[in-house]
C-alpha positions as CSV (number, residue, x, y, z in Angstrom):
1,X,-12.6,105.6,23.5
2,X,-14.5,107.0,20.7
3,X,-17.5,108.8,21.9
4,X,-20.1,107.1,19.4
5,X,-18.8,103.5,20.6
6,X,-19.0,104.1,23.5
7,X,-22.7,105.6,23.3
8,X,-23.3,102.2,21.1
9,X,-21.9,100.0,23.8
10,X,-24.2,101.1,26.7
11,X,-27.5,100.6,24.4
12,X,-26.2,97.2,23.8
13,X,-25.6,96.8,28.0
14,X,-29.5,98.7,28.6
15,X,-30.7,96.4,26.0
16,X,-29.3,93.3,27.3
17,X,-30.1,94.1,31.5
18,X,-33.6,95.3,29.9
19,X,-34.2,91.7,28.2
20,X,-32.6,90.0,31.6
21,X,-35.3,91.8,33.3
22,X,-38.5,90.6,31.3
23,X,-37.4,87.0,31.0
24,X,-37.2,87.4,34.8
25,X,-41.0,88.9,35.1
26,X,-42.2,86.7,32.5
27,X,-40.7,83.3,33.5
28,X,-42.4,84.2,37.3
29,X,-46.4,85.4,36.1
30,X,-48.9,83.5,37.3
31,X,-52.6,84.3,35.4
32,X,-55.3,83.4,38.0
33,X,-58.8,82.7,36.5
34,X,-61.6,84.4,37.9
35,X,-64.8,82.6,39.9
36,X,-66.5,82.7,36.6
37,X,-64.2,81.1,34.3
38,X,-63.9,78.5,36.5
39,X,-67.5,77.7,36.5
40,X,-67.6,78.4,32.5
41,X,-64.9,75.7,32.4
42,X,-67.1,73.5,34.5
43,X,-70.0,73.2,33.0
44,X,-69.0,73.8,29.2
45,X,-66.5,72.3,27.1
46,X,-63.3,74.0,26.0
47,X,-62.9,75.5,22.4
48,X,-60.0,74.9,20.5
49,X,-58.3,78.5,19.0
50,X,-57.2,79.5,15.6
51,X,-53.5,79.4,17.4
52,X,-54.1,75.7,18.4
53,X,-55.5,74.3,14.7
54,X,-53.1,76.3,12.7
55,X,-50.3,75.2,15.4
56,X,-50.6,71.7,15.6
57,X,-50.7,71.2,12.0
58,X,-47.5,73.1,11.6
59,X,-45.9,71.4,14.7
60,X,-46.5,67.5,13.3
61,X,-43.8,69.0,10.2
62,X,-41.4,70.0,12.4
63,X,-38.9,68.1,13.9
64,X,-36.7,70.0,17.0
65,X,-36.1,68.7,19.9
66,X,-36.3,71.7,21.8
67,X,-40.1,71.2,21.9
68,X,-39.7,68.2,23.9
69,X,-39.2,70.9,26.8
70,X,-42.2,72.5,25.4
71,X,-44.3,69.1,25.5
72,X,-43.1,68.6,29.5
73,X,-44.0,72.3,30.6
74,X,-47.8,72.0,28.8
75,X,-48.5,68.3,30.1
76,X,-47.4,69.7,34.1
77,X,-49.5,72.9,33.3
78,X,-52.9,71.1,32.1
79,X,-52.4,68.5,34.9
80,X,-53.6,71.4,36.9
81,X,-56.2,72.6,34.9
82,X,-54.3,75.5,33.3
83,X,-54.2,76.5,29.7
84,X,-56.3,73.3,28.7
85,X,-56.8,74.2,25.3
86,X,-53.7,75.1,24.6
87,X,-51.3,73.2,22.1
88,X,-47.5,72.9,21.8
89,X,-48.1,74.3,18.0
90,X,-50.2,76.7,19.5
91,X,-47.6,78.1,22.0
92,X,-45.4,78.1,18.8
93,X,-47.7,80.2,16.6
94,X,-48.5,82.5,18.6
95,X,-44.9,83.2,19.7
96,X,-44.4,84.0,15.9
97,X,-47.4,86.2,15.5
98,X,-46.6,88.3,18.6
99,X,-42.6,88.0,17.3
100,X,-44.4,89.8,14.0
101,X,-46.2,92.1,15.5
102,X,-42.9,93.4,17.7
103,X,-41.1,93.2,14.7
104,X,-43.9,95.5,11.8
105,X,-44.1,98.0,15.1
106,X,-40.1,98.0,15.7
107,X,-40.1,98.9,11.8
108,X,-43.3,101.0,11.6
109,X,-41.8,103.5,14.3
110,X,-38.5,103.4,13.4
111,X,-37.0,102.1,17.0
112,X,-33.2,101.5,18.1
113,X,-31.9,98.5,16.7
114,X,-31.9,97.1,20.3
115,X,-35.4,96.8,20.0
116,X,-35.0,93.4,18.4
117,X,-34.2,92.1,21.8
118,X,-38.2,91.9,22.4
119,X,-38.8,89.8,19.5
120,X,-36.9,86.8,20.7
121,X,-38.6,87.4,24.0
122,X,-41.9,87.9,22.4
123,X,-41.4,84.8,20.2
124,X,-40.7,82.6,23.8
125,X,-43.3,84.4,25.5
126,X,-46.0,81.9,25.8
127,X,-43.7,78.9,26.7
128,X,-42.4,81.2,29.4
129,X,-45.9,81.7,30.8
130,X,-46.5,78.2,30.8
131,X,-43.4,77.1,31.9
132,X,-43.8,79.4,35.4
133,X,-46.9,77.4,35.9
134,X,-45.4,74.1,35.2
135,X,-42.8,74.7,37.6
136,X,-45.2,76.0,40.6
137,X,-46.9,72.4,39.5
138,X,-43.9,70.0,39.9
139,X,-43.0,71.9,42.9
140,X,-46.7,70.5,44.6
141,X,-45.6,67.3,43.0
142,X,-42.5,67.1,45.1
143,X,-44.3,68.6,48.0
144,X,-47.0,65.6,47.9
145,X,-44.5,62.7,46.9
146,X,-44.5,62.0,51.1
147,X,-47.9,62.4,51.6
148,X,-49.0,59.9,48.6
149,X,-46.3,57.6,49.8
150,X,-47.7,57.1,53.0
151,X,-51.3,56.3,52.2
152,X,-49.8,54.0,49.9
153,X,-48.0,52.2,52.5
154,X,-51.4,52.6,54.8
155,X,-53.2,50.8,51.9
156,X,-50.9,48.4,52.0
157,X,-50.5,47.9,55.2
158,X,-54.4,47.4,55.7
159,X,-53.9,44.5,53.3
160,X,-54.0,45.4,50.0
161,X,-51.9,44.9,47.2
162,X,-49.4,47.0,45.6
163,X,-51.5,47.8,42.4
164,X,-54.5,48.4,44.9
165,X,-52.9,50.7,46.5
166,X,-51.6,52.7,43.9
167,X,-55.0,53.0,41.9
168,X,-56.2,54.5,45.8
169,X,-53.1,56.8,45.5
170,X,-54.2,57.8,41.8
171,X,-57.9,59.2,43.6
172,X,-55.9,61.6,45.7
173,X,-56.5,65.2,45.0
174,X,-54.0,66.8,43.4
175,X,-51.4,67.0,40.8
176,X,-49.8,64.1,41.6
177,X,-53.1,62.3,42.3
178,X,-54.0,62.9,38.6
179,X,-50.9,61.7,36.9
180,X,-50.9,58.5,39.0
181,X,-54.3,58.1,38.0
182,X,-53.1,58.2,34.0
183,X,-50.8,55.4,34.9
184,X,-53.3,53.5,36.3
185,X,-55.5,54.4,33.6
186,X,-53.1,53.4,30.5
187,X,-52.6,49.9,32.7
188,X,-56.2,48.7,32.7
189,X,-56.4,49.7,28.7
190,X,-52.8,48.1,27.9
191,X,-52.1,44.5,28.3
192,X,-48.6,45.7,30.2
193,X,-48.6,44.9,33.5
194,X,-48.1,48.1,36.0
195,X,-45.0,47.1,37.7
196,X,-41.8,46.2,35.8
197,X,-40.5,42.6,36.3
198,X,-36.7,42.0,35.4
199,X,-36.1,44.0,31.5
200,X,-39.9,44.4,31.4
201,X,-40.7,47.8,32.1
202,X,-44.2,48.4,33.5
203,X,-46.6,51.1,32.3
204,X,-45.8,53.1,35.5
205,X,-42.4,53.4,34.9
206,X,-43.0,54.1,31.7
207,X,-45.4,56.6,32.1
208,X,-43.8,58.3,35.2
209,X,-40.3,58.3,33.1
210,X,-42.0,60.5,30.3
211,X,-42.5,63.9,32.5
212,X,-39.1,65.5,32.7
213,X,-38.8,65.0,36.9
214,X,-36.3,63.1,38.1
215,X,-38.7,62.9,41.7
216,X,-41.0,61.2,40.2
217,X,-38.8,58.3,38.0
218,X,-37.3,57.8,41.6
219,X,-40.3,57.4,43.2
220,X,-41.7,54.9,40.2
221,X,-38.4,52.7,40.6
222,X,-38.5,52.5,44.5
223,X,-43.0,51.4,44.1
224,X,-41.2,48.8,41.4
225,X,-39.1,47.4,43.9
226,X,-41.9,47.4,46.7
227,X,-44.2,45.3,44.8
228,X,-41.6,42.5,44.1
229,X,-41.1,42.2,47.9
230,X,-44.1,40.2,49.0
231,X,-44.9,40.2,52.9
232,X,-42.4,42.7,53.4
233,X,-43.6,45.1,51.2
234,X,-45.5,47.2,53.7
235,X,-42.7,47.7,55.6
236,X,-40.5,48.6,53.1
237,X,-43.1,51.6,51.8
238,X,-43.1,53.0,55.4
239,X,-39.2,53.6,55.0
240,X,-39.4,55.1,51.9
241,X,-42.2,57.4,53.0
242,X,-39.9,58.6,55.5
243,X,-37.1,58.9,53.3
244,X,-38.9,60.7,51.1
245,X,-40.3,62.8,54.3
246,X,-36.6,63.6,55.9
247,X,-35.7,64.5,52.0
248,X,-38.2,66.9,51.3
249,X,-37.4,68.6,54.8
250,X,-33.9,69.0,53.9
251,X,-34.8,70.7,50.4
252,X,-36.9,73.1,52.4
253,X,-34.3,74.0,55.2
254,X,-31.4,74.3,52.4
255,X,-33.8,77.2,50.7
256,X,-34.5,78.7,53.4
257,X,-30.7,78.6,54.6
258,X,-30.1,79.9,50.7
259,X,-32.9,82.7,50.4
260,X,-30.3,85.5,50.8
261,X,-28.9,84.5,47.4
262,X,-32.3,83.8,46.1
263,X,-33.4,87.5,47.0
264,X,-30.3,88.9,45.1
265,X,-31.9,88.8,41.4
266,X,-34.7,90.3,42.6
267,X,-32.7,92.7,44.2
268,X,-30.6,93.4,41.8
269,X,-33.8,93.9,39.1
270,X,-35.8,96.2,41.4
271,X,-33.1,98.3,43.1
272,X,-30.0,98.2,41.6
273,X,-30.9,98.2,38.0
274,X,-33.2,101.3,38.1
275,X,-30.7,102.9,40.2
276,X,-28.3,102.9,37.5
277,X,-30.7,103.6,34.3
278,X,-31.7,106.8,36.7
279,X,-27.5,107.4,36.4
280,X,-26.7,107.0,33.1
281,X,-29.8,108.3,31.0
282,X,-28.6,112.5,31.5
283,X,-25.3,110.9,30.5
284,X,-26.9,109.4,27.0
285,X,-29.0,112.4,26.6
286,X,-26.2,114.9,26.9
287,X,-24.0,112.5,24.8
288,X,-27.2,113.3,22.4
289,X,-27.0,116.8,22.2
290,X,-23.5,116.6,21.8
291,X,-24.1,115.2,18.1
């Protein structure tokens, strides 16, 4: 094999493993605010940046569908009080500007062509940051779908209603509180009643529906069905708490039976991969002063 091609095949490999190994790192940060912001955020009101106006303005003209994705990973990020003032145009534009400034440095000094790789990641930067946060989000979610199913079957069983008891579930803390608590909220403002009856679908199913998690469409169907069962609807709620109880043990036992495989990315990022770059780079610098 020709030595050149060869040299030009293992940039190509280095650039790819490199670009594997920050959408791995970047898809799993997690900013933590400091004590301060938190109180700034309190008391004060947030501001809206330059990235956010410009953004949104230019995200109304466009019509993709892969911000849909983008719309799901901000709404389960913000339920949690992270990056409030942020904006799906926003996360667009400043993808582009940071996608610019890669690029005018790539071109200014003259890099390997490889280098290019970082664009595309810069350009997906931001959703990746907000998308690790979204995920660590829905993850609670899942985690408190038992929980929030059993005080609604306690409400219930103390003798309230089905609506009752779900406005009681939507004052929970939590993610999952708070998004029940939108439901509830678009109810009493809509003249749609909260629970679907026969093709009539009812604000919580609609609302729950437009998240992205599959969980939590479930677990709007099966509070559906509860509140068109009358006297036996306590009853009913009790089993599905416990459904949803024995389910959300078996997810934990199968990752835990499945975190050998889980640990072999990581693994293979932090150990193998530098162990291999520490192999190969007197091979490309001799290959150097060969030419």
């Amino acid at each position: 094999m020709d030595k050149q091609l060869f040299i030009r095949i293992l940039l190509a490999g280095s650039a790819g493993l490199i670009a594997m190994v920050v959408y791995f790192l970047a898809s799993r940060v997690s900013l933590e605010k400091s004590p301060g912001k938190r109180v700034r955020e309190m008391v004060g009101t947030s501001t809206t940046s330059f990235f956010d106006v410009g953004g949104t303005k230019f995200a109304s003209k466009m019509k993709l569908n892969f911000l849909d994705s983008w719309k799901e990973a901000i709404f389960w990020a913000q339920i949690d009080d992270n990056f409030k003032s942020w904006t799906v145009g926003g996360m667009l534009v400043r993808g582009l500007v940071a996608a610019l400034f890669i690029s005018a440095m790539i071109i200014l000094f003259g890099l390997p062509y490889f280098s290019w790789l970082l664009v595309i990641m810069a350009a997906f930067f931001p959703y990746l940051l907000v998308k690790g946060k979204a995920d660590e989000v829905m993850k609670r979610v899942k985690r408190l779908l038992p929980e929030t199913a059993t005080v609604i079957a306690a409400e219930m069983d103390a003798g309230a209603t089905a609506g009752q008891a779900v406005e009681r579930a939507g004052e929970l803390p939590g993610p999952l509180g708070r998004v029940i608590n939108l439901s509830v909220s678009k109810a009493r403002q809509s003249e749609k009643a909260m629970f679907s009856r026969g093709a009539n679908k009812g604000i919580l199913m609609e609302e729950l529906n437009r998240h992205g998690m599959p969980e939590l469409s479930r677990f709007a169907m099966q509070l559906d069905r509860v509140a068109a069962k009358g006297v036996d609807a306590p009853r009913i709620m009790v089993e599905i708490a416990k459904g949803l109880a024995r389910e959300y043990k078996s997810q934990v036992q199968t990752v835990a039976a499945n975190m050998d495989t889980e640990l072999l990315i990581p693994m293979t990022l932090f150990f193998f991969l530098p162990f291999i770059v520490s192999i190969l780079m007197p091979v490309l610098v001799s290959f150097k002063t060969m030419f």
